[in-house]
C-alpha positions as CSV (number, residue, x, y, z in Angstrom):
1,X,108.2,113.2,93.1
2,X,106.8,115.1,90.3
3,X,104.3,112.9,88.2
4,X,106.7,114.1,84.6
5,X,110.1,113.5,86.5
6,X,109.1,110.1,86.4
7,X,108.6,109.5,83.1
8,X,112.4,109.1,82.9
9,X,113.4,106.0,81.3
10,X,116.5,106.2,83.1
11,X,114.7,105.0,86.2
12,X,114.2,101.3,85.0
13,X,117.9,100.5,86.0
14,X,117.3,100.4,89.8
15,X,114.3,98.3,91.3
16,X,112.7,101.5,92.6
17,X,113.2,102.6,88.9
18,X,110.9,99.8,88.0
19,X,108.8,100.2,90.6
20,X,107.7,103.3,89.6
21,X,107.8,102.2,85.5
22,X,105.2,100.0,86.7
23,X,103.1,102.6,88.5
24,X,103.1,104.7,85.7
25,X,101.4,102.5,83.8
26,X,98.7,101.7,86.6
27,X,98.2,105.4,86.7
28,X,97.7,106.0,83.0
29,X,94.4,103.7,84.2
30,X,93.4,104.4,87.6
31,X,91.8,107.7,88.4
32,X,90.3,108.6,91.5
33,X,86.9,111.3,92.0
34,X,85.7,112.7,95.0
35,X,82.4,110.2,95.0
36,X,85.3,107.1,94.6
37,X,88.9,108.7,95.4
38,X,92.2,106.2,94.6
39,X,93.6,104.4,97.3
40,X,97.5,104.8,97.3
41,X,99.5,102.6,99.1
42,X,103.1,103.3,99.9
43,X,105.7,100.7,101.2
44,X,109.2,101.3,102.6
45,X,111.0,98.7,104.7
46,X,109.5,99.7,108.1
47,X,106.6,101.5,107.6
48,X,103.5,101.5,105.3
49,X,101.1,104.7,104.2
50,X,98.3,104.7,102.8
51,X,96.0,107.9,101.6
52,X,92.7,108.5,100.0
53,X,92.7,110.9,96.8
54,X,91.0,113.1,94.5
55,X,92.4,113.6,91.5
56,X,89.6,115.8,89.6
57,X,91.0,118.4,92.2
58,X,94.1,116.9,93.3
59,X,93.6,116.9,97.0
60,X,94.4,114.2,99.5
61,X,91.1,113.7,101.1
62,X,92.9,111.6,104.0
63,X,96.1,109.9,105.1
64,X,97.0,107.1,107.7
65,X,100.2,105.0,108.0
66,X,101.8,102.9,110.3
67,X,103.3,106.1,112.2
68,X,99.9,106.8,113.7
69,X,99.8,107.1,117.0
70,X,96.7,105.0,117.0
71,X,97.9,102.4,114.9
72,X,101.3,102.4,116.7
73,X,100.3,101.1,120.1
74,X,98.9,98.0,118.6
75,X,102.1,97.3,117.2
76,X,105.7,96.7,117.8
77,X,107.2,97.1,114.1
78,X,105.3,98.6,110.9
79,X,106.9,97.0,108.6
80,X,105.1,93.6,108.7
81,X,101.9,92.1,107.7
82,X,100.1,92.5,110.9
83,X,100.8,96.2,110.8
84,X,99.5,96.2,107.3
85,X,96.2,94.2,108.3
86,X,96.1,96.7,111.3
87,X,96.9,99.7,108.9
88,X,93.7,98.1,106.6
89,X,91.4,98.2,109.2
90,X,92.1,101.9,110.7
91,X,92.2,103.1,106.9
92,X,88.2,101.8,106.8
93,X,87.6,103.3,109.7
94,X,88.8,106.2,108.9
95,X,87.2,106.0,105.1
96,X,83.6,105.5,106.6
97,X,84.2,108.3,109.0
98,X,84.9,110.7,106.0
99,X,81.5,108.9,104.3
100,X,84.2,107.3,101.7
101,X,82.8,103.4,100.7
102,X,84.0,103.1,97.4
103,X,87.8,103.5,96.1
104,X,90.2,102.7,93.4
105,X,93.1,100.9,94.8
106,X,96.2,101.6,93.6
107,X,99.2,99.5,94.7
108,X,101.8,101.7,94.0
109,X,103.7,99.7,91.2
110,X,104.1,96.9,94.1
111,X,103.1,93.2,93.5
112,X,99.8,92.2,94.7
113,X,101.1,90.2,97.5
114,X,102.6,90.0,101.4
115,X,101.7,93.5,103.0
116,X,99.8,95.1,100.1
117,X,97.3,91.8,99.9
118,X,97.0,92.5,103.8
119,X,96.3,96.1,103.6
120,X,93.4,95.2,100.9
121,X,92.0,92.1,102.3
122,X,91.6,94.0,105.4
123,X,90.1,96.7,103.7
124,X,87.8,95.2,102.3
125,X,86.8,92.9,105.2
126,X,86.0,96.4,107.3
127,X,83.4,97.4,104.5
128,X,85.8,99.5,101.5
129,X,84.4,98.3,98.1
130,X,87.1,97.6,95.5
């Protein structure tokens, strides 16, 4: 969704309205470079995604989500804290293999808890640095 369609204040009424309220204001802070690019987490009910970006250029320097073929086998159902730990852990991975170590994590307008807290805590314990 375009970045000024959200801006509508007509979105607040619905709880992905508010969501995205929310993000808004976390992106009016959070910027990402190419030397430390913004981790952006994304959450639906079965799945989780997850991508690394730079927005000096706007380009999505990498993308990984529960859909993943390699993240996949390991698990039976994406939408559930063992995916996101899983999902935390291949997203490192896959950081370091780019020669990413340092991002800005941005939860997406989501509360800091359940499958986000996984995704980061994992994160982290596979070396990211946020």
């Amino acid at each position: 969704m375009n970045y000024a369609r959200r801006k509508n204040l007509k979105m607040k009424k619905t709880k992905e309205g508010a969501r995205i309220t929310r993000h808004n204001r976390l992106r009016q802070r959070i910027i990402g470079t190419k030397e430390r690019p913004r981790l952006c987490i994304h959450r639906s009910l079965t799945n989780l995604y997850a991508q690394f970006v730079d927005d000096i250029s706007g380009n999505t320097i990498c993308a990984i989500s529960t859909l993943e073929p390699k993240v996949k086998e390991k698990i039976k159902y994406g939408g559930n804290v063992k995916a996101a730990q899983l999902l935390g852990e291949a997203a490192a991975i896959l950081a370091k293999a780019k020669g990413i170590s340092n991002v800005v994590f941005d939860r997406g307008g989501y509360i800091y808890h359940g499958r986000i807290k996984a995704f980061a805590e994992s994160a982290r314990k596979n070396g990211l640095l946020f």
